[in-house]
Structures are given as structure tokens and as C-alpha cells.
N, C-alpha and C positions, 0 to 999 in steps of 0.2 A: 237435825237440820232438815228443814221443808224445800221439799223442791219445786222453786214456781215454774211459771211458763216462762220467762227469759231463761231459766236456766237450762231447760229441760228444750228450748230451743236452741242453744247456744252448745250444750252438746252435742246434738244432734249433727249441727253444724260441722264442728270438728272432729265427728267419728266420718263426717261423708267427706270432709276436707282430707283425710289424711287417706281414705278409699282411694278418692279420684287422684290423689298426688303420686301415690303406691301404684299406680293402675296407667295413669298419664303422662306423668312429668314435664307438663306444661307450664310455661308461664303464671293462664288460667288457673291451673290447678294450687300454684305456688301462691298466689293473691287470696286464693280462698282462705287456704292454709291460715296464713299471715293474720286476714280480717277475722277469721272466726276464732283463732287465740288471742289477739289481741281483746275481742269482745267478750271471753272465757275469762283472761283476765281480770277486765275490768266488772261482768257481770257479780261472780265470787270476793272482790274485793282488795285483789291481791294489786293493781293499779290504779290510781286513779289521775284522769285524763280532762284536762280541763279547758277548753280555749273559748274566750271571749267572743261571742258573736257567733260561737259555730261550736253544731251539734254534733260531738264526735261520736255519738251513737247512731246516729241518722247515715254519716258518712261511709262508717264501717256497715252499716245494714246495705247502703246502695251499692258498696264497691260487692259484697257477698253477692248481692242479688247478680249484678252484673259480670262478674264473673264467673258464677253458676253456671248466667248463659250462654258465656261463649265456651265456659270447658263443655255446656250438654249440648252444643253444636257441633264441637271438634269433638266429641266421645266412642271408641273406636267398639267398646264392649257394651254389653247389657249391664252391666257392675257400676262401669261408668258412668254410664246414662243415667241410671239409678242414684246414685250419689251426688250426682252435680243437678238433677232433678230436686234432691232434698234441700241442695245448699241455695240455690235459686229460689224456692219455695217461704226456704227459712230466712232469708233474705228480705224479698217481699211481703211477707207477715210484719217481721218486725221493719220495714220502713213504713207499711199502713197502720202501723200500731202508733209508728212515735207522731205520723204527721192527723192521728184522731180521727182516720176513715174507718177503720176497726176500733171496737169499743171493749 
């Protein structure tokens, strides 16, 4: 099995999601969690998520993105910060990826 770049972003995701959840126990923290398994899921094949008119890859990238930054706002450690830094990051790659501003 080849591992591309959604995948190898999409763990990334969920090792920093379960840091900052383990580390925070925020709300924030909780949404990461949630978005970057659901998007683990659906990346590997184990889901598949389909709605008419709406990109649920796009949506789960925005809510990661945006929950990144309010867990690396409220982030009390270095670990934290660091972790909700990656999910933010990895976030924002993959919504510039789906809407074709990264190539």
C-alpha cells in the first residue's frame, strides 16, 4: 500500500488531534478529533460520504482548519501549540488543495 499525500496528511492530523485532546480537553480539541477521523475514514475507504451540492471534504478541511485555531489560541503547553499548529496547517493545505490554489 502507497502512501500519498492526503493520507499522510490526514494522519498527521489525527496523531496531532488526539495530542491536543490528551493535552486540552476542549471542545476545540474535540472537533479536531472528530474532523480528522472522519476524514481518516473516508481518505482509507472505510466510509463513504456523499451529499449533493456539498463538498464534504472541503467542509471537514475548513472545520480542522478552524478548529486548529482556536485550540492554538487557547493552547496552555508547548505540546499543544505544537499539535494544534499541525492540525491548522493540515487543514489549510487540504482546503487550498480542494478549492485548486495549490497544485
Amino acid at each position: 500500500m502507497d502512501i500519498t499525500l492526503s493520507m499522510a496528511l490526514v494522519l498527521a492530523a489525527v496523531v496531532a488531534s488526539v495530542v491536543l485532546l490528551v493535552q486540552e480537553r476542549g471542545l476545540a480539541a474535540a472537533g479536531c478529533l472528530l474532523a480528522s477521523g472522519l476524514e481518516a475514514l473516508i481518505v482509507f475507504g472505510w466510509v463513504s460520504l456523499h451529499v449533493r451540492s456539498l463538498s464534504v471534504g472541503l467542509i471537514l478541511a475548513a472545520v480542522l482548519a478552524v478548529a486548529g485555531a482556536i485550540a492554538w489560541g487557547r493552547a496552555a503547553s508547548k505540546m499543544s501549540a505544537s499539535a494544534a499548529t499541525i492540525v491548522t496547517l493540515v487543514g489549510t493545505v487540504q482546503v487550498l488543495l480542494m478549492l485548486g490554489v495549490l497544485a
